[in-house]
C-alpha positions in Angstrom: -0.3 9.9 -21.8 1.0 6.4 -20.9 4.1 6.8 -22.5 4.6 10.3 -20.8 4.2 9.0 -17.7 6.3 5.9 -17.8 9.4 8.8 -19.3 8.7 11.2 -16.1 11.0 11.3 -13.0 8.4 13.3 -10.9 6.0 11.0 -11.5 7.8 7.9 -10.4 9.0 9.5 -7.1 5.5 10.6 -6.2 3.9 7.4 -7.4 6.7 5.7 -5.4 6.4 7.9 -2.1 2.3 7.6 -2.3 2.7 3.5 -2.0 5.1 3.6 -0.3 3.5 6.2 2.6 0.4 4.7 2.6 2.0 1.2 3.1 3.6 1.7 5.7 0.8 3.9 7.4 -1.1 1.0 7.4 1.3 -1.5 9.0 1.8 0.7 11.3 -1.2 1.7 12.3 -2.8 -2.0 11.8 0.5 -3.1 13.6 0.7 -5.4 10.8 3.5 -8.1 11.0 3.6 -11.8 9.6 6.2 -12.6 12.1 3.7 -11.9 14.6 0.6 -13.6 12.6 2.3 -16.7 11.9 4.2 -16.5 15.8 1.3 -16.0 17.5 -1.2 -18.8 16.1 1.5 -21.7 17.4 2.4 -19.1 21.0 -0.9 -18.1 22.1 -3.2 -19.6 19.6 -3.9 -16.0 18.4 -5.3 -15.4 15.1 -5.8 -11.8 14.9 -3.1 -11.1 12.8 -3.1 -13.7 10.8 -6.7 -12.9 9.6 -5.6 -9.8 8.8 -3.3 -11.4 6.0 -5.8 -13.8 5.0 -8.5 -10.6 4.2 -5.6 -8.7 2.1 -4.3 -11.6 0.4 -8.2 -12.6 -1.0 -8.6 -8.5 -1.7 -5.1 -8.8 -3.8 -5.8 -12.7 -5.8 -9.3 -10.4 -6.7 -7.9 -7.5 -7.8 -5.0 -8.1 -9.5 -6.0 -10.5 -11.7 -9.1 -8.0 -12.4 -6.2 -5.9 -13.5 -4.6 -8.5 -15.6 -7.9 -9.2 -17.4 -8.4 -5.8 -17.8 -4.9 -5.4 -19.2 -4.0 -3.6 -17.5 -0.5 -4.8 -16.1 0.9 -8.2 -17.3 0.8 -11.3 -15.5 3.8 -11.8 -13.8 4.5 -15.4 -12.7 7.3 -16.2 -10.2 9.6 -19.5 -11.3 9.1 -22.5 -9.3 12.4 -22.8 -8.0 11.4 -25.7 -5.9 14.7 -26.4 -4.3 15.4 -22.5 -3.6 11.9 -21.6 -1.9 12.2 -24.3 0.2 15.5 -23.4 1.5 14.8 -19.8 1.3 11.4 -20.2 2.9 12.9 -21.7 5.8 15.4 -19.8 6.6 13.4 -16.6 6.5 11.1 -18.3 8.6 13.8 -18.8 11.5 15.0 -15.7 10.5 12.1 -13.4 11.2 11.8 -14.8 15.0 15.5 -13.9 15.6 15.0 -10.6 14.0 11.3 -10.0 15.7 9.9 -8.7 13.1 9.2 -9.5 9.3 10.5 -7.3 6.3 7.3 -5.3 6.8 7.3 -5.6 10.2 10.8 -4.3 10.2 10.6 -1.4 7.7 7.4 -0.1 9.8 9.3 -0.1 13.0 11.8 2.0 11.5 9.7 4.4 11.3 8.6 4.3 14.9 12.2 4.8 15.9 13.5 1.1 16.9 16.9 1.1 16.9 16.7 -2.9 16.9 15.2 -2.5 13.6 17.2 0.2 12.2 20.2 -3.1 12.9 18.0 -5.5 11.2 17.4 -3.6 7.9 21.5 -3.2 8.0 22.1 -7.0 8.1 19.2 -7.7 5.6 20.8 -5.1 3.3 24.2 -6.4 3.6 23.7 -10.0 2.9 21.0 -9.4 0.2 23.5 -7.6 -1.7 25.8 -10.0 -1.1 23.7 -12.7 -2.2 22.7 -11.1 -5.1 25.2 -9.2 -6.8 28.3 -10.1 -4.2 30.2 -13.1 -3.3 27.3 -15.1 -2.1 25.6 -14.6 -5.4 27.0 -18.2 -6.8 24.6 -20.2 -3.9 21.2 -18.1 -5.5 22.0 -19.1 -8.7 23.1 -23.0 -8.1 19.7 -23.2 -6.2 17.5 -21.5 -8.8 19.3 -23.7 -11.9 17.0 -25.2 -14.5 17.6 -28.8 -12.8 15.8 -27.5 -9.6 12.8 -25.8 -11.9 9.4 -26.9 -12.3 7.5 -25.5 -15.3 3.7 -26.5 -16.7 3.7 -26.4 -20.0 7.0 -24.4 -20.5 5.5 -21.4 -18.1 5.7 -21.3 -14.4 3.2 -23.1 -12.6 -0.2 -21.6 -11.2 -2.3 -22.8 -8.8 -5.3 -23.1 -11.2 -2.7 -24.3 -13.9 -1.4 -27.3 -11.8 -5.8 -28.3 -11.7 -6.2 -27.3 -15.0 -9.6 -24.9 -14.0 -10.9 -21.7 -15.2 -8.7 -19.2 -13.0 -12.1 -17.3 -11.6 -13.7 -20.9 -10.7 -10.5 -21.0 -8.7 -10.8 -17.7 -7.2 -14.4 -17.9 -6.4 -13.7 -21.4 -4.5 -10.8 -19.5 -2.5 -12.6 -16.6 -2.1 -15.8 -19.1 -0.5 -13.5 -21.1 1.7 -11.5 -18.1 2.9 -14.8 -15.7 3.1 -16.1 -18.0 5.5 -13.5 -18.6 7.9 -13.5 -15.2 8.1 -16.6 -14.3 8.7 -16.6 -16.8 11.2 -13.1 -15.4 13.0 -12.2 -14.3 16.3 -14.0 -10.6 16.4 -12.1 -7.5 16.3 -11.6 -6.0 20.5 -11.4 -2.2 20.8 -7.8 -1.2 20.4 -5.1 1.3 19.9 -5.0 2.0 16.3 -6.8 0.0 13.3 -9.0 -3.6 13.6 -7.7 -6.6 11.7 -10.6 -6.2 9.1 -9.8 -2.7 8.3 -5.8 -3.3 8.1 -6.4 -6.3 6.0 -8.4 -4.9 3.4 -6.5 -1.3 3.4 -3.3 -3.9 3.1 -5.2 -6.1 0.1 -6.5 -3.0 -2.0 -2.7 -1.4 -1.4 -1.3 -4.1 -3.1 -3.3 -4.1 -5.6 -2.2 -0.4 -6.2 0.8 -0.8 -6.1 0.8 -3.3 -9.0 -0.8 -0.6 -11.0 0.9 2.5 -10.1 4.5 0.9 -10.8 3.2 -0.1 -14.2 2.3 3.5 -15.0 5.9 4.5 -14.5 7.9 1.3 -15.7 7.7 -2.1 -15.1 5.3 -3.7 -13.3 6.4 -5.2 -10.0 4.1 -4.4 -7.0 5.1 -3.8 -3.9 8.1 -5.8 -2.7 11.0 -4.8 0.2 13.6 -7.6 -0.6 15.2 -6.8 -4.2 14.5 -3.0 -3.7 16.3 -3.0 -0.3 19.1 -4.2 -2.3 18.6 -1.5 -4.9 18.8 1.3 -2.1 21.7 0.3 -1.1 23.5 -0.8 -4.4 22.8 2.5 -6.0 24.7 5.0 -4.0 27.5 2.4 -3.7 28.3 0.9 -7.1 25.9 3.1 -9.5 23.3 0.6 -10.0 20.3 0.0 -10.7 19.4 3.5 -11.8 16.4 4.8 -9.7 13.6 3.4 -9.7 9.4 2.7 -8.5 10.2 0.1 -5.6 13.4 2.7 -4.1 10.6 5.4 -3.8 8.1 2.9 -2.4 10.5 1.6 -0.3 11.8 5.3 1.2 8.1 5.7 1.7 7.0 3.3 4.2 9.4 4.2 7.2 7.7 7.9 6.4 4.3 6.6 6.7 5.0 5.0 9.6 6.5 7.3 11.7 3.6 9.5 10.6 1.6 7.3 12.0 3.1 6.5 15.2 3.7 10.7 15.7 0.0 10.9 15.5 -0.7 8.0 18.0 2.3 9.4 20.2 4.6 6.2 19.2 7.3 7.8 17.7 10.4 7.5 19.9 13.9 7.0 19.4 14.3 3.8 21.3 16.5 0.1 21.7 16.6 -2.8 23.2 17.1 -3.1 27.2 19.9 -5.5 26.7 22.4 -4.9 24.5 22.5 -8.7 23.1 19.5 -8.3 21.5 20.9 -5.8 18.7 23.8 -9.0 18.0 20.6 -11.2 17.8 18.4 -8.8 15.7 21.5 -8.0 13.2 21.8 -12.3 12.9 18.1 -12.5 11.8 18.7 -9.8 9.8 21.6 -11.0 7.8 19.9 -14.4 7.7 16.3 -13.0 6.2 18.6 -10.9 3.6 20.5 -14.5 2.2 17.1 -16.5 2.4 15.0 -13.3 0.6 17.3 -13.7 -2.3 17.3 -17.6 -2.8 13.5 -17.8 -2.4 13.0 -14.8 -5.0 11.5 -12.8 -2.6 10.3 -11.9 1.8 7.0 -12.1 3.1 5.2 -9.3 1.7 6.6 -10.2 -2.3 6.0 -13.8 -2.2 3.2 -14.0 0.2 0.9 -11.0 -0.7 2.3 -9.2 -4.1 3.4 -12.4 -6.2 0.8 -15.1 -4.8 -1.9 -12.1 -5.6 -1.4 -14.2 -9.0 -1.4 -17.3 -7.4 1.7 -18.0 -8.3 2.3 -21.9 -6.9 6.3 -20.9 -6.2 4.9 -18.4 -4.2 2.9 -20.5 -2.2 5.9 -22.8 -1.2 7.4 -19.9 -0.6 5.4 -18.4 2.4 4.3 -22.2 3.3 8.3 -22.8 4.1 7.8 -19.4 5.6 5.3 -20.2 8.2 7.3 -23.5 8.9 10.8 -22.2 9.7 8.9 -19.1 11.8 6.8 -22.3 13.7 10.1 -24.4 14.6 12.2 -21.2 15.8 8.9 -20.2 17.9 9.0 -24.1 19.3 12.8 -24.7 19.7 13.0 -20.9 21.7 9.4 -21.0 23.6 7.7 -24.3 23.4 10.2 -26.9 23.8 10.7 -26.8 27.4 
């Protein structure tokens, strides 16, 4: 039946779309963004958001390694490319706050009708691609040479690697220290769509469905906006790759979105009142696009999807995340 599965077309799409829907449903309706939950803890000293990442991202470490033990996907390990996540990190980092939004962020806003974001998604596709498979593609791989890779025992590192512990005594210490910051968090006000506990774990348990559902039709490889961004766009220009999970997925979460914001009455075609802002929102763009492909990944693959496996080249990653998004937020708010 496996086999069947992974060979069917129909499948893939509507395993794709069904992620991909109910992804961006959620960030939509959660008004999920990791610009916004990293922006806001330096800005206003505002955590909401940010404790909405911390609940899915201890739902996901649970859960998909349950499904590795299980077996049912493989464990999937991003390289320590220490020089390239740095950099990468960054730069995404600055770039998001220039953008105003995330790659989730963005995608979801799509679907609301924000023209700004429609912009952003165009100069993220453009210099992905090119840092991928076009003229900037040299840069990604200098940065992510064996020179500039760290590896524990000829595998990528892990968090409970680098400490040499039993991978659950890990988790359960995360899980403790996490569980309780939570529980003792800001609580959730009554608001306009979902509370930070319910878009957190909705966000958690959707990653962890998404791991499984793309390894029903293919490869496993979760839910991640960066590399299949580029495929959407590579596809109907140069043929390749050939269609796939993450394009579905990906089609899927502006849908879901503007699902979601039609049934709050959010969905509007709308832009920016000045017309500077779209230059400003297509730099960030093109910047999160170049510093997604050096880092291996944007927010929601090396922060949720990837770290899920606690992956320790994930965890510089979204580290050097939070730092560039913090000295963007200073240098353009704080300074003065």
């Amino acid at each position: 039946m496996l086999e069947s599965l992974q060979e069917s077309f129909a499948a893939m799409v509507i395993l794709g779309l069904v992620t991909g829907v109910a992804f961006g449903f959620t960030l939509q309706r959660g008004r999920f963004c990791m610009n916004t939950a990293f922006r806001d803890i330096l800005l206003t000293k505002d955590f909401t958001t940010f404790q909405a990442y911390i609940l899915a991202l201890l739902i996901s470490i649970v859960g998909v390694n349950l499904l590795v033990d299980f077996g049912l996907i493989e464990s999937e390990i991003k390289p320590f490319n220490w020089l390239a996540n740095a950099i990468g990190g960054y730069l995404f980092g600055i770039g998001i706050v220039f953008a105003g939004g995330c790659g989730s962020g963005t995608w979801y806003r799509v679907g609301e009708g924000l023209v700004g974001s429609m912009v952003v998604v165009l100069g993220f596709a453009i210099s992905a691609m090119a840092a991928s498979i076009g003229k900037l593609d040299s840069i990604r791989k200098y940065l992510r040479q064996e020179d500039f890779t760290i590896q524990i025992n000829d595998q990528a590192p892990t968090l409970y690697g680098l400490i040499g512990a039993n991978k659950w005594i890990v988790i359960a210490v995360i899980a403790a220290a996490l569980g309780i910051w939570l529980i003792r968090a800001q609580r959730p006000s009554h608001q306009k769509g979902w509370t930070w506990p319910v878009t957190g774990a909705v966000i958690g348990l959707l990653i962890v469905f998404g791991w499984w559902s793309s390894s029903l039709v293919g490869k496993a490889e979760g839910i991640t906006l960066a590399s299949t961004t580029v495929s959407l766009l590579s596809y109907p220009t140069v043929g390749v790759p050939k269609p796939n999970w993450g394009m579905f997925m990906l089609i899927g979460i502006p849908l879901g979105a503007f699902v979601s914001a039609r049934l709050l009455g959010e969905a509007k075609l709308r832009g920016p009142s000045e017309p500077s802002r779209y230059l400003k929102q297509f730099g960030g763009g093109l910047l999160m696009g170049f510093a997604a492909m050096q880092s291996g990944g944007c927010n929601i693959n090396q922060g949720l999807t990837n770290l899920s496996m606690l992956s320790l080249g994930s965890l510089e990653v979204i580290l050097f995340i939070i730092l560039g998004n913090w000295t963007m937020v200073w240098f353009l708010f704080l300074r003065d």
